[in-house]
mmCIF file of the N, C-alpha and C atoms, coordinates in Angstrom:
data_MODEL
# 
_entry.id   MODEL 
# 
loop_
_atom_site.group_PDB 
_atom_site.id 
_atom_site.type_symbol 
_atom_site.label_atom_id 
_atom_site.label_alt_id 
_atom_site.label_comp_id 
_atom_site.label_asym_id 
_atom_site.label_entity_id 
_atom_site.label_seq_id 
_atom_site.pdbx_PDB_ins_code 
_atom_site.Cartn_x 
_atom_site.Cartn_y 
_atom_site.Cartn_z 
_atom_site.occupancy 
_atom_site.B_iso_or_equiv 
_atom_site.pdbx_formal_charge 
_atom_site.auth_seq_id 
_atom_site.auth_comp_id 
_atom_site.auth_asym_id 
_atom_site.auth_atom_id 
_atom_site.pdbx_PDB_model_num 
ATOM 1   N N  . UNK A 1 1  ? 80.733  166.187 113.280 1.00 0.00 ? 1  UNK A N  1 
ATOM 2   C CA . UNK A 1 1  ? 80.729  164.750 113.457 1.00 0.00 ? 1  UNK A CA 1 
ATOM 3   C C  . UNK A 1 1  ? 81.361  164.421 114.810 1.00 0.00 ? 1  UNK A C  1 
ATOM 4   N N  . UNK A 1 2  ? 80.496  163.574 115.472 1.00 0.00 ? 2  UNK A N  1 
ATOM 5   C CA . UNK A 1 2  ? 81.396  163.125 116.917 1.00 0.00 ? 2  UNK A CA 1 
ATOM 6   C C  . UNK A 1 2  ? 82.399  162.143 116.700 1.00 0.00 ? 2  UNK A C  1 
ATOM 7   N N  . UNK A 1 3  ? 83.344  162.119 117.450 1.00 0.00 ? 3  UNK A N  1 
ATOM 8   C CA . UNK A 1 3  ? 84.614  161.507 117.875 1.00 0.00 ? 3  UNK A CA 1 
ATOM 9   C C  . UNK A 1 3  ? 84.196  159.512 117.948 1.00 0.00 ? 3  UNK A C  1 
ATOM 10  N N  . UNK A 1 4  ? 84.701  158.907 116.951 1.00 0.00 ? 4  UNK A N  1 
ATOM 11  C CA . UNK A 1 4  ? 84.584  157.257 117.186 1.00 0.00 ? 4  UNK A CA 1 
ATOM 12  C C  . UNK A 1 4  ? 84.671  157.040 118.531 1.00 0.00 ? 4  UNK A C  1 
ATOM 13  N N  . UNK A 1 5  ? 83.519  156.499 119.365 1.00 0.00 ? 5  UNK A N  1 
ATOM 14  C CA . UNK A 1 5  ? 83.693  155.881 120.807 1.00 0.00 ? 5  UNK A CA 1 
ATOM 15  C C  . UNK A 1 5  ? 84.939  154.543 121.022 1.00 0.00 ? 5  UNK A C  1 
ATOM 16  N N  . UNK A 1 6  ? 85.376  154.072 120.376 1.00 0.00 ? 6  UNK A N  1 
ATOM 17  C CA . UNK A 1 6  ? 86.254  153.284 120.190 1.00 0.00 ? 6  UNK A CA 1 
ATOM 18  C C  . UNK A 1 6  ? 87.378  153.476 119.578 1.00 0.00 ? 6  UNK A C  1 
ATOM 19  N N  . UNK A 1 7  ? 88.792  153.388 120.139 1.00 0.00 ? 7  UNK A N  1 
ATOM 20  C CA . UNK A 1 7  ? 89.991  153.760 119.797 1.00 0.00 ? 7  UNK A CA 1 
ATOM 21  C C  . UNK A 1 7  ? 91.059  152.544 120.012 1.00 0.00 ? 7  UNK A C  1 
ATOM 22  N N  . UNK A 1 8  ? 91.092  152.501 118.321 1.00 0.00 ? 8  UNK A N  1 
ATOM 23  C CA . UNK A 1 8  ? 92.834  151.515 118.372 1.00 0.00 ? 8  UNK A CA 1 
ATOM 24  C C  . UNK A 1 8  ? 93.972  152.549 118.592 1.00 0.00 ? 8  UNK A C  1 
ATOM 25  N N  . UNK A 1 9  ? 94.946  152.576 119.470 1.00 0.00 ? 9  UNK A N  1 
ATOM 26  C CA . UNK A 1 9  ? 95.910  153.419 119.344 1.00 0.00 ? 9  UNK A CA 1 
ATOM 27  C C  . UNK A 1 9  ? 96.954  153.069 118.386 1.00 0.00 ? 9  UNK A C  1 
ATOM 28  N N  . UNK A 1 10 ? 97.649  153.579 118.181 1.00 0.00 ? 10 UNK A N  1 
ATOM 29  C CA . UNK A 1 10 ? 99.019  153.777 117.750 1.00 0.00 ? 10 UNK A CA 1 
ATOM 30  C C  . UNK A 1 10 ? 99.759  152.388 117.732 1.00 0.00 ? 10 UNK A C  1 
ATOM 31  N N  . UNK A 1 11 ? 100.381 151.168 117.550 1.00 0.00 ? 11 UNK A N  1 
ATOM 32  C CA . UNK A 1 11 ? 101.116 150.019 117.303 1.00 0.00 ? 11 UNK A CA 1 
ATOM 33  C C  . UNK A 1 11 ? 102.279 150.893 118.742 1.00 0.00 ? 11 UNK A C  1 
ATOM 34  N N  . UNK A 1 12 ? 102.522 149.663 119.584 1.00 0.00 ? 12 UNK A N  1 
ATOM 35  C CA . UNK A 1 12 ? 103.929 149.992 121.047 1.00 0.00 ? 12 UNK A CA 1 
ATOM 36  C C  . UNK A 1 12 ? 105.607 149.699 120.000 1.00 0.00 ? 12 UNK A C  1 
ATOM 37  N N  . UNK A 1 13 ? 105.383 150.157 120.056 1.00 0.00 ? 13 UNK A N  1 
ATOM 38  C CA . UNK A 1 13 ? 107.067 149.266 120.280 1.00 0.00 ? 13 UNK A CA 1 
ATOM 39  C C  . UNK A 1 13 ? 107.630 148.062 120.434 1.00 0.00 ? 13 UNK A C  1 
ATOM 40  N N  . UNK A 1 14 ? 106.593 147.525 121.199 1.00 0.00 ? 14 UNK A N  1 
ATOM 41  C CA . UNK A 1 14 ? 106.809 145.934 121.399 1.00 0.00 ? 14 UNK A CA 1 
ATOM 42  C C  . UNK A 1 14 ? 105.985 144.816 120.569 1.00 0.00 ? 14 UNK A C  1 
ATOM 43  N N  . UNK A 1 15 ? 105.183 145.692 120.112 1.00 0.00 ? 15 UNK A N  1 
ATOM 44  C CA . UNK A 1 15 ? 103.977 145.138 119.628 1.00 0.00 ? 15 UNK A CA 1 
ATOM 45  C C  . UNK A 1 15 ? 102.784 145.330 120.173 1.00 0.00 ? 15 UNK A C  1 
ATOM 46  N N  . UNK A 1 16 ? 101.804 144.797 119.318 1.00 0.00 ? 16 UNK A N  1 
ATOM 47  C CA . UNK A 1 16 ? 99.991  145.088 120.377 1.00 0.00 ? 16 UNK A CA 1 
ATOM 48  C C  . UNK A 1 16 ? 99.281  146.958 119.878 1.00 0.00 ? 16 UNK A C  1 
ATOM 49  N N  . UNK A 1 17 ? 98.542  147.124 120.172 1.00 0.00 ? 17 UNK A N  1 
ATOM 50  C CA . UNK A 1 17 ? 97.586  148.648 119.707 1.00 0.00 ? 17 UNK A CA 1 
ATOM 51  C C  . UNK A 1 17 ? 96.705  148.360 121.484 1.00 0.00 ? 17 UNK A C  1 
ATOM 52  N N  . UNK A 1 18 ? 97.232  149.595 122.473 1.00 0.00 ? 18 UNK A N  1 
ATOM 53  C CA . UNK A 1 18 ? 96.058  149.621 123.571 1.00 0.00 ? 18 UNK A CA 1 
ATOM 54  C C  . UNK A 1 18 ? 94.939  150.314 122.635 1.00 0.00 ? 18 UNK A C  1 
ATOM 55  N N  . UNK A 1 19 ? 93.919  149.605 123.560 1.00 0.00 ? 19 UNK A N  1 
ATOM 56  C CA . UNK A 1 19 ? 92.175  149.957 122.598 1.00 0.00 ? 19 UNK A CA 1 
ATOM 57  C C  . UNK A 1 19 ? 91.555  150.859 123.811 1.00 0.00 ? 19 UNK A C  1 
ATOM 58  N N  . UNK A 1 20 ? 90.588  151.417 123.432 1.00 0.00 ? 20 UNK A N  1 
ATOM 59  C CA . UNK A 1 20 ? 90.200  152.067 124.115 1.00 0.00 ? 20 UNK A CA 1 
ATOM 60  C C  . UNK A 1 20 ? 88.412  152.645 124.173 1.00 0.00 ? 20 UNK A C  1 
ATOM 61  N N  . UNK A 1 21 ? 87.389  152.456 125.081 1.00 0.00 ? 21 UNK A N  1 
ATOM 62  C CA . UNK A 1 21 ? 86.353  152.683 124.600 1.00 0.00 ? 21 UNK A CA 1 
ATOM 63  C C  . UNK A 1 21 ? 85.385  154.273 125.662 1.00 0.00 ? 21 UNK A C  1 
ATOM 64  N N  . UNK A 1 22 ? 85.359  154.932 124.901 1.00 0.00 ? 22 UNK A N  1 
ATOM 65  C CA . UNK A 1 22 ? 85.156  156.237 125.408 1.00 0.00 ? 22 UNK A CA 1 
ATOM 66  C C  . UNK A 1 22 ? 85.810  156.626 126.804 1.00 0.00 ? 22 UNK A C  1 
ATOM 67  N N  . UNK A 1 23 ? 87.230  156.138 126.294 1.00 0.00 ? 23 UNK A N  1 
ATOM 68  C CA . UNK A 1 23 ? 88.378  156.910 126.753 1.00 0.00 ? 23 UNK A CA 1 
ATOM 69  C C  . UNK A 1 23 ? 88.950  156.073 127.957 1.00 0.00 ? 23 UNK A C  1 
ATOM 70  N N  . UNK A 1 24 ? 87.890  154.830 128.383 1.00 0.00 ? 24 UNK A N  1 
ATOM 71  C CA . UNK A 1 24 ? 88.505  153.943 129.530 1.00 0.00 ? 24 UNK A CA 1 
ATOM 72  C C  . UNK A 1 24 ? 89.011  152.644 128.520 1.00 0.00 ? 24 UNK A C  1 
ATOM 73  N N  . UNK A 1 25 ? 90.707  152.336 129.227 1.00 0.00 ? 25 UNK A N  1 
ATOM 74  C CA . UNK A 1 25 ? 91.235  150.869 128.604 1.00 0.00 ? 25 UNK A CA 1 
ATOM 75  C C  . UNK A 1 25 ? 90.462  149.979 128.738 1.00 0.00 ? 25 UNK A C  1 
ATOM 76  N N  . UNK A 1 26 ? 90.515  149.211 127.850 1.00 0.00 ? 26 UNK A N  1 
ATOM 77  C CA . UNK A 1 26 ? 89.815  147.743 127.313 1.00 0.00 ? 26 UNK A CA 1 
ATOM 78  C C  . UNK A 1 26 ? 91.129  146.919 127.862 1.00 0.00 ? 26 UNK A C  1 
ATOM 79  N N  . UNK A 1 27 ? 92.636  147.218 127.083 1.00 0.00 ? 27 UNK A N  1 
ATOM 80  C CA . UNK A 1 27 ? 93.440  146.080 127.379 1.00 0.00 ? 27 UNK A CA 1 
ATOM 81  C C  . UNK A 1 27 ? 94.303  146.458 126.190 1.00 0.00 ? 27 UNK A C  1 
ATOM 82  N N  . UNK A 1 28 ? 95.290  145.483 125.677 1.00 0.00 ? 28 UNK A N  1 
ATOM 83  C CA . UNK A 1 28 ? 96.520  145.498 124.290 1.00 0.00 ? 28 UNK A CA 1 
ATOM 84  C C  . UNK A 1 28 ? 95.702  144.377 123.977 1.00 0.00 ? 28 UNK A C  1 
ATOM 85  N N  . UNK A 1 29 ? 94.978  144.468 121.960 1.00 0.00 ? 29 UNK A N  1 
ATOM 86  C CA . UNK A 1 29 ? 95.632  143.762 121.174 1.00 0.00 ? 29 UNK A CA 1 
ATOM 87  C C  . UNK A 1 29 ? 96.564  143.432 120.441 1.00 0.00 ? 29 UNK A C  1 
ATOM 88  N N  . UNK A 1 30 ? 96.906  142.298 120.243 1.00 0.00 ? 30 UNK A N  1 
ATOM 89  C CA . UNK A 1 30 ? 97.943  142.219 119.606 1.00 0.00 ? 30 UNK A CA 1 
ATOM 90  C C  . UNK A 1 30 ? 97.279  141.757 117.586 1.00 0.00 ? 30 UNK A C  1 
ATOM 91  N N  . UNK A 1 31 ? 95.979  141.463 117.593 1.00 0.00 ? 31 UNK A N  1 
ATOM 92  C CA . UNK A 1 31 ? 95.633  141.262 116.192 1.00 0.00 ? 31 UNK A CA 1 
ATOM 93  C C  . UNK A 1 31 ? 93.763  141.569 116.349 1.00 0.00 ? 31 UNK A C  1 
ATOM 94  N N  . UNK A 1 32 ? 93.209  141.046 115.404 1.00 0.00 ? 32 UNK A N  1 
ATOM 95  C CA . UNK A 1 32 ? 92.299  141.262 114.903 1.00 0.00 ? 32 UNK A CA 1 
ATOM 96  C C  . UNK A 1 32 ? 91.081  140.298 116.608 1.00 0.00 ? 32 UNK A C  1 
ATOM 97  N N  . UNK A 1 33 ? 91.489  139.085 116.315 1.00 0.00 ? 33 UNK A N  1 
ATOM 98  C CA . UNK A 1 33 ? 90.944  138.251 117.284 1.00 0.00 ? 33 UNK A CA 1 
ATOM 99  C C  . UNK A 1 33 ? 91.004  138.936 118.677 1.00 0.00 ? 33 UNK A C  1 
ATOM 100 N N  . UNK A 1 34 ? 91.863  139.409 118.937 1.00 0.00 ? 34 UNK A N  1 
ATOM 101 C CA . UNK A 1 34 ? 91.987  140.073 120.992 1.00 0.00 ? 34 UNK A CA 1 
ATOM 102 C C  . UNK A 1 34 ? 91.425  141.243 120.527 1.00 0.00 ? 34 UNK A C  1 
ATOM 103 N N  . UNK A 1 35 ? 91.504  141.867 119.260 1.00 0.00 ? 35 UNK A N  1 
ATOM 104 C CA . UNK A 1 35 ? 90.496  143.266 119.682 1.00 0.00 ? 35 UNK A CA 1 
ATOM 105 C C  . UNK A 1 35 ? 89.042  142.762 119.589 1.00 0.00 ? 35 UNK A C  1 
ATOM 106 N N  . UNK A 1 36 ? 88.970  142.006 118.561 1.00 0.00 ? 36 UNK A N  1 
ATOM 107 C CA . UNK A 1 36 ? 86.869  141.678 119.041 1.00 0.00 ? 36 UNK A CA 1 
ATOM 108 C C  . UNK A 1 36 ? 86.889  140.824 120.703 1.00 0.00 ? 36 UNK A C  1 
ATOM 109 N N  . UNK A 1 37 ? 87.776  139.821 120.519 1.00 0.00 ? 37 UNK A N  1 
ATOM 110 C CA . UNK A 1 37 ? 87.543  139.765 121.918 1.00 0.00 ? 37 UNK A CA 1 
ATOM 111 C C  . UNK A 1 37 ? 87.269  140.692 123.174 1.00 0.00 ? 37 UNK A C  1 
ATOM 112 N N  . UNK A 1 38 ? 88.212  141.685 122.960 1.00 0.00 ? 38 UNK A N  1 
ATOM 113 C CA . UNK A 1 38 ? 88.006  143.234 124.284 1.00 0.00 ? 38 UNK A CA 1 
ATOM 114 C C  . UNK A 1 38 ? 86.883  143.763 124.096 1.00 0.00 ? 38 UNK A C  1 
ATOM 115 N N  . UNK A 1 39 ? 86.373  143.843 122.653 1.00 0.00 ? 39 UNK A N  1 
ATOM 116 C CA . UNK A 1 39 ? 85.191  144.685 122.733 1.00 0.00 ? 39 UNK A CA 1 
ATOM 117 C C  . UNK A 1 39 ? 83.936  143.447 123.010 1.00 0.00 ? 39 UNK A C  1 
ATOM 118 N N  . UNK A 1 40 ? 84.148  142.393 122.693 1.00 0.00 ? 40 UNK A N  1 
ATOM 119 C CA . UNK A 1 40 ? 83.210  141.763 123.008 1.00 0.00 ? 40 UNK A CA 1 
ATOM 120 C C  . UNK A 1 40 ? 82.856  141.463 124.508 1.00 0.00 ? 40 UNK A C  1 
ATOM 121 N N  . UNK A 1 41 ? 83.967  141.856 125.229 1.00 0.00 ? 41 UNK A N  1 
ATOM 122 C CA . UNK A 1 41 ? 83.624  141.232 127.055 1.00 0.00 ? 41 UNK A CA 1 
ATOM 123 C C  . UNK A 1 41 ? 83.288  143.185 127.193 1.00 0.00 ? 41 UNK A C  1 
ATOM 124 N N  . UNK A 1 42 ? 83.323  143.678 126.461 1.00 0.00 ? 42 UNK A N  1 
ATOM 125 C CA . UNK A 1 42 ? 82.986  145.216 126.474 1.00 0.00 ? 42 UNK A CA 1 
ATOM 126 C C  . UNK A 1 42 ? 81.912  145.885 126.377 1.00 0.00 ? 42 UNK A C  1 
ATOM 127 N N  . UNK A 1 43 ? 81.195  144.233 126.072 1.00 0.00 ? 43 UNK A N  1 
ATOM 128 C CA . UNK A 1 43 ? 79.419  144.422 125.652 1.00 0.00 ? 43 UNK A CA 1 
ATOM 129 C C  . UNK A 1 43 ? 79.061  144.768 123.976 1.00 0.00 ? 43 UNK A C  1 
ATOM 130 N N  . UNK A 1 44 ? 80.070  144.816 123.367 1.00 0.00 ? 44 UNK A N  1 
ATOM 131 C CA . UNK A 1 44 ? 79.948  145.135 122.015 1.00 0.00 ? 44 UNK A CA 1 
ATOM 132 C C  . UNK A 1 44 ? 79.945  144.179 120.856 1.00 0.00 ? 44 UNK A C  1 
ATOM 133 N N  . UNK A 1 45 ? 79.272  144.709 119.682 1.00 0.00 ? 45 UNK A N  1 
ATOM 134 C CA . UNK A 1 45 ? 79.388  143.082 118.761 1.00 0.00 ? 45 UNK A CA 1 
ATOM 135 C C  . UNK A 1 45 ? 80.002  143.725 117.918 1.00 0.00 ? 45 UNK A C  1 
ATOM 136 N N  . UNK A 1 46 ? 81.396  143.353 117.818 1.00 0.00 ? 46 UNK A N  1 
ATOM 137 C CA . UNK A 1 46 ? 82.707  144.230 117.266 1.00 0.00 ? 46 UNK A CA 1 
ATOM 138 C C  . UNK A 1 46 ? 82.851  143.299 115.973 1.00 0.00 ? 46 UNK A C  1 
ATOM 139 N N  . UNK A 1 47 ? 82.405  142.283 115.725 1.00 0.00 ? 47 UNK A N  1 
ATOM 140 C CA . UNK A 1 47 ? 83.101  141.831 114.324 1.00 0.00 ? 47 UNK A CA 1 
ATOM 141 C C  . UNK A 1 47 ? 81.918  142.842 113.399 1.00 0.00 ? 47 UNK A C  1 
ATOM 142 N N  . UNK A 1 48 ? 81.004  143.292 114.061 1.00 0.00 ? 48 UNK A N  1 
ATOM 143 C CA . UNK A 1 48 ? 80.238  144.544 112.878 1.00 0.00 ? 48 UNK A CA 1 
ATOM 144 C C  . UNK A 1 48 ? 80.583  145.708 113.382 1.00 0.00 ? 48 UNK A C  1 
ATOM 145 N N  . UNK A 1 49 ? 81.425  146.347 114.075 1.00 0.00 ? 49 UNK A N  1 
ATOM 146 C CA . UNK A 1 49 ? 82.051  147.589 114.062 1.00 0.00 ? 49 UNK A CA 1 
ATOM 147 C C  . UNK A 1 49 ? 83.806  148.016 113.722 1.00 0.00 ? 49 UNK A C  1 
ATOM 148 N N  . UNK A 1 50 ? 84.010  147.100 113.849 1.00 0.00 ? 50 UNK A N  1 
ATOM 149 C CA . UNK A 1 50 ? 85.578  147.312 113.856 1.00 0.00 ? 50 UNK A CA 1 
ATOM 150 C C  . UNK A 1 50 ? 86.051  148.039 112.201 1.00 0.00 ? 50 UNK A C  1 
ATOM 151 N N  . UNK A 1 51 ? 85.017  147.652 111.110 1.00 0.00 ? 51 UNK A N  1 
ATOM 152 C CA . UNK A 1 51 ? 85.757  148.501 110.151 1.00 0.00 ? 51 UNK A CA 1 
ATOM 153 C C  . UNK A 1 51 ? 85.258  149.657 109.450 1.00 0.00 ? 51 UNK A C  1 
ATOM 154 N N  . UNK A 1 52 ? 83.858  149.854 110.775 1.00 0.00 ? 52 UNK A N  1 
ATOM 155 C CA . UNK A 1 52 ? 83.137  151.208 110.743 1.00 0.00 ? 52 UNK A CA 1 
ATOM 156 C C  . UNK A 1 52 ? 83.844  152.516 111.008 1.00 0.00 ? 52 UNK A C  1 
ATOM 157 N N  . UNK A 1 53 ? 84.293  153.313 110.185 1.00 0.00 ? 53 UNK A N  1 
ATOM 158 C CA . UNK A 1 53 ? 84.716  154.827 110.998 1.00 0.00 ? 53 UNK A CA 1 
ATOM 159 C C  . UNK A 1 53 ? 84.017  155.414 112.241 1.00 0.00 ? 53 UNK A C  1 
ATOM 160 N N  . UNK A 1 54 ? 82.317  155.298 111.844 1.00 0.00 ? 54 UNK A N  1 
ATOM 161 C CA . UNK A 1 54 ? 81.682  156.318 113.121 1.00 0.00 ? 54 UNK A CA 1 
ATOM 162 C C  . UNK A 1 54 ? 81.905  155.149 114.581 1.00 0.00 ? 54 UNK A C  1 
ATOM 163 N N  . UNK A 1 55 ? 82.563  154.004 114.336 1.00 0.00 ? 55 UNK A N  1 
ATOM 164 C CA . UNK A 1 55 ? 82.741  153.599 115.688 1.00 0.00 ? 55 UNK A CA 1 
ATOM 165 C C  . UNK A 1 55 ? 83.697  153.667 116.157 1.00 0.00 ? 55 UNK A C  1 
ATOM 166 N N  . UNK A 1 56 ? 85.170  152.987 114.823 1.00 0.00 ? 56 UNK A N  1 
ATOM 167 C CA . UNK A 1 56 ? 86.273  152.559 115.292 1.00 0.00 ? 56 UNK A CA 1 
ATOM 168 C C  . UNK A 1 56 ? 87.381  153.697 115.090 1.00 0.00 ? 56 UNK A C  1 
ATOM 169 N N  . UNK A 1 57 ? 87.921  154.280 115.455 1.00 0.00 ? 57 UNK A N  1 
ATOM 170 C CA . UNK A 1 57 ? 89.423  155.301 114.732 1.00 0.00 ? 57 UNK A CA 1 
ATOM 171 C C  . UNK A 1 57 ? 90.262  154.311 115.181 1.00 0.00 ? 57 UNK A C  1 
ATOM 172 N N  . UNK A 1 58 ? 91.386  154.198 114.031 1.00 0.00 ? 58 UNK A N  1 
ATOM 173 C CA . UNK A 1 58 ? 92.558  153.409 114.427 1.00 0.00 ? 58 UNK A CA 1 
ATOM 174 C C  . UNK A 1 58 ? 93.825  154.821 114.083 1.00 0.00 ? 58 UNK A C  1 
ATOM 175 N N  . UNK A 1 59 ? 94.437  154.509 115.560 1.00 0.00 ? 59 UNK A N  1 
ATOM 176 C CA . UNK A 1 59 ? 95.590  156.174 115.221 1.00 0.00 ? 59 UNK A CA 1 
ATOM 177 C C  . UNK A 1 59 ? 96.791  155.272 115.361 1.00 0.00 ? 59 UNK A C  1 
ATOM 178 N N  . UNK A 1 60 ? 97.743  156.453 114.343 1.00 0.00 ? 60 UNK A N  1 
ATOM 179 C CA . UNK A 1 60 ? 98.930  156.081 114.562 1.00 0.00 ? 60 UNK A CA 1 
ATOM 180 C C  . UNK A 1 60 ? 99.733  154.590 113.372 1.00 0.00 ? 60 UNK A C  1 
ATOM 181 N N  . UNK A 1 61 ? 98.569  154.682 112.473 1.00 0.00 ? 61 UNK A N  1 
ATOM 182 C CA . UNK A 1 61 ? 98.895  153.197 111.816 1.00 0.00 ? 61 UNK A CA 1 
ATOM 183 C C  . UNK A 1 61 ? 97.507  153.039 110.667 1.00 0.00 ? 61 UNK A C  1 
ATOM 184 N N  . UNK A 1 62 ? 97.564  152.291 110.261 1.00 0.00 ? 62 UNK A N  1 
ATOM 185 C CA . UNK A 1 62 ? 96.561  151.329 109.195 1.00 0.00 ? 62 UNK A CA 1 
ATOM 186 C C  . UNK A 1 62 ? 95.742  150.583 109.820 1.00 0.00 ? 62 UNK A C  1 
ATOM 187 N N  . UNK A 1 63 ? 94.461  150.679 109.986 1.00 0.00 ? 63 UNK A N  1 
ATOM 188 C CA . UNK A 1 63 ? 93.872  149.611 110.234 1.00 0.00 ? 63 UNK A CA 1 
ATOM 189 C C  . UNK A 1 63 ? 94.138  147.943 110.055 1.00 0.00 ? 63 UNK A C  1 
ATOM 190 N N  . UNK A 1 64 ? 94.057  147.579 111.432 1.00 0.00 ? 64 UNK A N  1 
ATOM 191 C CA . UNK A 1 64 ? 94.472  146.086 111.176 1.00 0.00 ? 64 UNK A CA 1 
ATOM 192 C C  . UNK A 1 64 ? 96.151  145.356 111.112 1.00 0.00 ? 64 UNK A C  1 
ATOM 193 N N  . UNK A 1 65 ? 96.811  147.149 111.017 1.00 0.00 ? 65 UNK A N  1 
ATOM 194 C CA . UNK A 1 65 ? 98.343  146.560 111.429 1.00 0.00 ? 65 UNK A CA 1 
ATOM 195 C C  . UNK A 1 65 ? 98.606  146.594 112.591 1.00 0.00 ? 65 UNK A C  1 
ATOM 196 N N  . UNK A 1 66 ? 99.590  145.311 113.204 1.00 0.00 ? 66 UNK A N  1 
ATOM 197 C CA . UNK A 1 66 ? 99.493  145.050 114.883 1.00 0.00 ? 66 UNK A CA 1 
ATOM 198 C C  . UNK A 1 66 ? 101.381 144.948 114.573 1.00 0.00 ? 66 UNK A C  1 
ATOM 199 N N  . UNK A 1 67 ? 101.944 145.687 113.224 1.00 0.00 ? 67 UNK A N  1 
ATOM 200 C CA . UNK A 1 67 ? 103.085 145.015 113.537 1.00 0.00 ? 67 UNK A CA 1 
ATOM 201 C C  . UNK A 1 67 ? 103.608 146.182 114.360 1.00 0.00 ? 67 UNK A C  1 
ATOM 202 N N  . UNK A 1 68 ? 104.973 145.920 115.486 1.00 0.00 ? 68 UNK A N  1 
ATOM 203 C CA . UNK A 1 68 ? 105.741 147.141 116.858 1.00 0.00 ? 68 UNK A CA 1 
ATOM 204 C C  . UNK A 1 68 ? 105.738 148.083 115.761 1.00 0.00 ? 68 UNK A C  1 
ATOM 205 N N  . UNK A 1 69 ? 105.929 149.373 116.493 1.00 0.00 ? 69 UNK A N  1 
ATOM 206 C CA . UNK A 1 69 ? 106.239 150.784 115.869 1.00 0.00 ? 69 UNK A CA 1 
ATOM 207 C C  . UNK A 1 69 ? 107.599 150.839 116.007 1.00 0.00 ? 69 UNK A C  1 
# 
């Protein structure tokens, strides 16, 4: 199976998950809304991928948690 082209990382410390789309930054969300937003100026129609596995991996956390590490 190939690797999700799209990566939530890990929750900072401060808050926010950097995203990531075949390996170049998008930007920090901090919730649900700024990550479709990134993927959407990303060319992507993310409110139908984001809770796909073969697109999205979220590391380091739960999907959808934005609270600091």
């Amino acid at each position: 199976m190939k690797p999700a082209p799209i990566v939530v990382h890990r929750p900072s410390s401060t808050g926010g998950r950097r995203v990531t789309v075949n390996g170049e930054i998008l930007g920090l969300a901090h919730d649900d809304r700024d990550l479709i937003e990134l993927l959407r100026r990303a060319g992507l129609d993310a409110e139908a991928l984001i809770d796909d596995p073969a697109w999205v991996e979220w590391r380091g956390g739960r999907a959808h948690d934005w609270d600091a590490a």
